[in-house]
N, C-alpha and C positions, 0 to 999 in steps of 0.2 A: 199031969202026965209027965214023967221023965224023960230024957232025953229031948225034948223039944224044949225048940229055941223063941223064946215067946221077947215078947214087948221091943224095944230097942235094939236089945239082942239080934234079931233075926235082922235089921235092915243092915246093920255095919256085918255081918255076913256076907248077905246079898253083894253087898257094895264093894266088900274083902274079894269074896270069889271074880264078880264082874272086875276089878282092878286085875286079878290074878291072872285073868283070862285075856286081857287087854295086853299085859305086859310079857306074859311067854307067848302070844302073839306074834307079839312087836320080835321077841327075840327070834323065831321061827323064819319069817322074813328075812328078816337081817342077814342071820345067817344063809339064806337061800337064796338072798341078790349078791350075796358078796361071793359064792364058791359058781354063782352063774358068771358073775364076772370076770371070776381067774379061768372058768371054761374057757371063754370066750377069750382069752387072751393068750390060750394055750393053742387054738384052735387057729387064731389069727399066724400067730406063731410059726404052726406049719405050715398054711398058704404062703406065706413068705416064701419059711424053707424051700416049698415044689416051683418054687419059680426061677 
């Protein structure tokens, strides 16, 4: 059959995708603790300010 990923082929896929999905992951995160962090510092920022 064509197009199918047969013998060795198909686990370094598997393993390719699972890597892939691991590391824009990691990136998703990263980026979403670091712009929570600057909130949070922008946010402290004002309570200062109001005091």
């Amino acid at each position: 059959m064509t197009g199918v990923i047969s013998g060795g082929g198909q686990w370094a896929f598997v393993a390719a995708a699972y890597g892939l999905t691991v590391v824009l992951t990691g990136i998703v995160l990263w980026t979403s603790w670091r712009a929570m962090t600057k909130a949070e510092k922008r946010s402290d920022a004002l309570r200062r300010d109001r005091k």
